[in-house]
N, C-alpha and C positions, 0 to 999 in steps of 0.2 A: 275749270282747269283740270286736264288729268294728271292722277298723279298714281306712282305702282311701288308700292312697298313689299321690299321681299325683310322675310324673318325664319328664324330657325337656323342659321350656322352657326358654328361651335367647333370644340375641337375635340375630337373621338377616336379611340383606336381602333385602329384595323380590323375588319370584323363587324365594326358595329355599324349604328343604322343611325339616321336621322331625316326629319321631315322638314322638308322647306316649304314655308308658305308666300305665297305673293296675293296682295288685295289690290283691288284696282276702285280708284274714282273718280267719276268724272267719265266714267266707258262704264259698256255693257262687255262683260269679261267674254260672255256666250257668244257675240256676233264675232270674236276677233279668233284669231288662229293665235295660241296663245305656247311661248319656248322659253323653256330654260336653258341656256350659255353658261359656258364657265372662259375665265380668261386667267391663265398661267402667268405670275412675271415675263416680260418680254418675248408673249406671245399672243396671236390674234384671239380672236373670238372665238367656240367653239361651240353648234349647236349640241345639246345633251340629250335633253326632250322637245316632243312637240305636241302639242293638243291643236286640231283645229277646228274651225266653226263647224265643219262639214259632221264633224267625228272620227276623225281618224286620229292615229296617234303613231309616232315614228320614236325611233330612238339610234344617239349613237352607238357603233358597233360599242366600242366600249363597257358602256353602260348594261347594254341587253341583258334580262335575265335577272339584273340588280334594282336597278331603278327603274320605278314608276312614275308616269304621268296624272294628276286627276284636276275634275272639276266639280266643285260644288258654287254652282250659279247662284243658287239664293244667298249665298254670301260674299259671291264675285270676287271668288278666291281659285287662283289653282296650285298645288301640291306638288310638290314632287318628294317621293318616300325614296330615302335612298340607305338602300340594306349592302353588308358584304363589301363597308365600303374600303378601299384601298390608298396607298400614301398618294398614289398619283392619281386619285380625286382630289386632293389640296386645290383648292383654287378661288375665287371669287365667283358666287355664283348669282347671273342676272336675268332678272326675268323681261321679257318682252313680248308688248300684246302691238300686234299687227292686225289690220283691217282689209282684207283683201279687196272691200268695194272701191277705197279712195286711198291705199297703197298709207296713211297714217301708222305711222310707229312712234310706240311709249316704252322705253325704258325706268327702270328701277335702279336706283344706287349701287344695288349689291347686297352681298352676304357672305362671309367668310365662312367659308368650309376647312378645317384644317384636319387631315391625319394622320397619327403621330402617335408611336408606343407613350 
């Protein structure tokens, strides 16, 4: 059964940073093309990051600059460091590991990002 735990949201002001982590079981984290989303109250989904199998790494305009993408496979976790963060970064942030061989996707529950003088 896979299952994708994300951890590290919190509520922080302006300015500051924090690290979100996502583990994956039941998947190899390395084979999938692996993104961070965030989703706004009554608003869609929004890709943030992306790491893929290949190696490449994309980010939204937004973010550029601020946040990072990473991967540490031997623990089948990826990261996302988010510096310089601002109030409309508030959001719910989800991780998602895609397999581009058999088009499979696993989502995670979430992770509150809040901030906020």
């Amino acid at each position: 059964q896979v299952r994708m735990v994300e951890s590290g949201g919190d509520l922080v002001q302006p300015g500051g940073s924090l690290r979100l982590a996502c583990t994956g079981s039941g998947i190899i984290v390395s084979i999938h093309d692996m993104g961070w989303y965030r989703q706004a109250p009554g608003k869609q989904y929004d890709l943030v990051a992306l790491t893929t199998a290949r190696g490449t790494t994309h980010y939204a305009d937004a973010v550029k600059g601020r946040f990072t993408i990473s991967a540490d496979n031997a623990k089948n976790t990826v990261y996302l460091q988010m510096n310089s963060l601002k109030p409309e970064d508030t959001s719910v942030y989800y991780c998602n590991a895609f397999n581009p061989s058999d088009d499979s996707s696993y989502w995670g529950p979430g992770t509150q990002v809040t901030v906020s003088p």
